[in-house]
N, C-alpha and C positions, 0 to 999 in steps of 0.2 A: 504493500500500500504506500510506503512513504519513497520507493520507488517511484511511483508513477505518479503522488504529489512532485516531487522533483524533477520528472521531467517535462509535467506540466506547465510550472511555472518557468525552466529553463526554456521552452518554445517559446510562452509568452514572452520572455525576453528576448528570444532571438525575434520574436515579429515585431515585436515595436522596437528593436534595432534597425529592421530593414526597413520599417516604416520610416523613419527618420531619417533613416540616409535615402531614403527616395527622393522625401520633400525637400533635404538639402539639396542634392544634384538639380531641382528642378530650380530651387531659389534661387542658385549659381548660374542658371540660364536665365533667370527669366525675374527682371527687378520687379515687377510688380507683384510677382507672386510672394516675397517677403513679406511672411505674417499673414499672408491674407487664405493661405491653408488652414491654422490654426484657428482663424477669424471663425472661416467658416462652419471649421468643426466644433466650435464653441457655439456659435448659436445652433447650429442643427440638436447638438447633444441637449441644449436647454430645450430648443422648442419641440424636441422630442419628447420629452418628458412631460409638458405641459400635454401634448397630444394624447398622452396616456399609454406611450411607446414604452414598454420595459423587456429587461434580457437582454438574449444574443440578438432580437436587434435592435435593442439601442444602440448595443456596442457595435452593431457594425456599421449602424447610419454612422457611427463617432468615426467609426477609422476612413470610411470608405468618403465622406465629407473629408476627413485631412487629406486624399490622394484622390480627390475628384479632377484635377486638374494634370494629374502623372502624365497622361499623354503626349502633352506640350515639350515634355522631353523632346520628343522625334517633328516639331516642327521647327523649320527653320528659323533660327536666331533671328536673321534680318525682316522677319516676318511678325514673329513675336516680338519683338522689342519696337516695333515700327513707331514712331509718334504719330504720324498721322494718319488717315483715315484708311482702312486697309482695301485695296483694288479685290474685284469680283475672283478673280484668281487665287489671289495673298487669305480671301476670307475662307475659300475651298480647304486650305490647308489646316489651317485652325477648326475649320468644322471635324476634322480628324481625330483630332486630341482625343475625345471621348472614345473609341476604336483602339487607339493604339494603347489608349490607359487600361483597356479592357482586355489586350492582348499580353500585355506585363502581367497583370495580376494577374490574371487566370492559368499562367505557368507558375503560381506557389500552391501548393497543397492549402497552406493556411491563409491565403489570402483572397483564393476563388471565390468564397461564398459571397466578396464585396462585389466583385468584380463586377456584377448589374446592376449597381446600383451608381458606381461611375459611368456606365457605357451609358444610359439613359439621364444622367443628369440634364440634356439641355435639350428633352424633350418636353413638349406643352402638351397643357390640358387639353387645347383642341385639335392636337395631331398636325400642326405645323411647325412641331420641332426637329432634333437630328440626332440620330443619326437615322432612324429608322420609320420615322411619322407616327409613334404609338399616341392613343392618346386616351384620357380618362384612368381610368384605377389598370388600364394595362400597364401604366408606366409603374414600374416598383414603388412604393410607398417613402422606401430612402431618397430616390434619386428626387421624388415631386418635393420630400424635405428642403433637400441639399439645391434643387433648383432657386427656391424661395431664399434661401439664405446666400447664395452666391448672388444671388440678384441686388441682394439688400446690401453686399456688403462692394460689388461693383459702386452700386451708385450712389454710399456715401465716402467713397474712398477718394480722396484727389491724384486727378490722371494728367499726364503731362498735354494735353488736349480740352480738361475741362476742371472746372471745380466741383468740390464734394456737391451734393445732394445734401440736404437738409434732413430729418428723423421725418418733420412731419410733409414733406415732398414726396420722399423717401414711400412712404406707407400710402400716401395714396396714388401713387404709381402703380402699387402692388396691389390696391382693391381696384383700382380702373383695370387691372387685367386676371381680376379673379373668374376663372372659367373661362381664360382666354389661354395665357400663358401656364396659370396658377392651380393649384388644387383649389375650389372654393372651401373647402371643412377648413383649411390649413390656414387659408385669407379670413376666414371665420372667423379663428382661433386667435388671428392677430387683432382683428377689430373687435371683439368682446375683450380682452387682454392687452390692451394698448400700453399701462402706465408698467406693466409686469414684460413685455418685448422690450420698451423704451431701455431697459435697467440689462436685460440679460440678453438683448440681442446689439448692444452696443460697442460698434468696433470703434479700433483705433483712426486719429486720425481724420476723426468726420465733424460734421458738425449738426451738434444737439440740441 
């Protein structure tokens, strides 16, 4: 028995090793994405809970939210790092990331189970997202999370192109496209729970 406590927790620690040296190598690429992995998996893991998400998947909206963006590894530097607005071409390549983040994870034993929950992160509610056009409760429950929270923390984040978003801009972006872009329960969740988001979905950086 205290064998197999031991090598329980020895894996766990080897997975949140590679977890971390994932999201470094991607940070080392890619300046915006400093901090704003962690950003993400902070609010996902909050507004999971408030959702009434517990278990193995909360924990794996948590991880699978810190390596939502892995894929960007494999797009071109001069692409992701662009300042300005990215050509119909340059946008094709970044529509990848989610595919290519889904083709990493899914070569670890211990890291497959996330690995849908990144590949459909920046699918929408009405089936005009990517990679694959799901839409409605087809899209995994992590990835409609981690969509909403990636969203929130893009547009209070200041981008060498624009300034932060405001909290309260911010949130009603995200009900003008509840059941467009958005889960509506989860856009719900935010507008009955506004003063309780405002506190635990607040990233660095923005303005409140």
């Amino acid at each position: 028995m205290l064998g197999k406590l031991l090598s329980f927790f020895r894996n766990k620690e080897v997975y949140h090793d590679i977890i971390e040296s994932l999201v470094a190598a991607l940070e080392a690429k890619d300046a915006y994405t400093s901090g704003h992995s962690q950003r993400v998996s902070d609010m996902a893991y909050k507004l999971s809970k408030g959702l009434g998400i517990r278990g193995v998947e909360l924990q794996n909206i948590d991880i699978s939210a810190h390596l939502h963006d892995i894929g960007k590894i494999g797009v071109p530097d001069k692409i992701l790092n662009k300042n300005g607005k990215l050509l119909p071409h340059e946008w094709e390549y970044i529509k990848m990331h989610p595919k290519i983040g889904f083709d990493i994870l899914n070569k670890s034993k211990g890291l497959k189970s996330i690995s849908e929950n990144v590949l459909y992160h920046h699918e929408r509610w009405d089936g005009k997202g990517y990679p694959k056009g799901l839409s409605g409760i087809d899209i995994p429950l992590g990835s409609r999370v981690i969509a909403v929270c990636d969203s929130i923390d893009a547009m209070t984040s200041v981008r060498p192109y624009r300034q932060a978003m405001g909290f309260e801009e911010c949130i009603k972006e995200i009900t003008i496209n509840s059941g467009l872009m958005f889960d509506p329960v989860i856009v719900q969740y935010i507008e009955e729970n506004i003063d309780t988001v405002r506190r635990f979905l607040k990233p660095k950086n923005t303005i409140f």
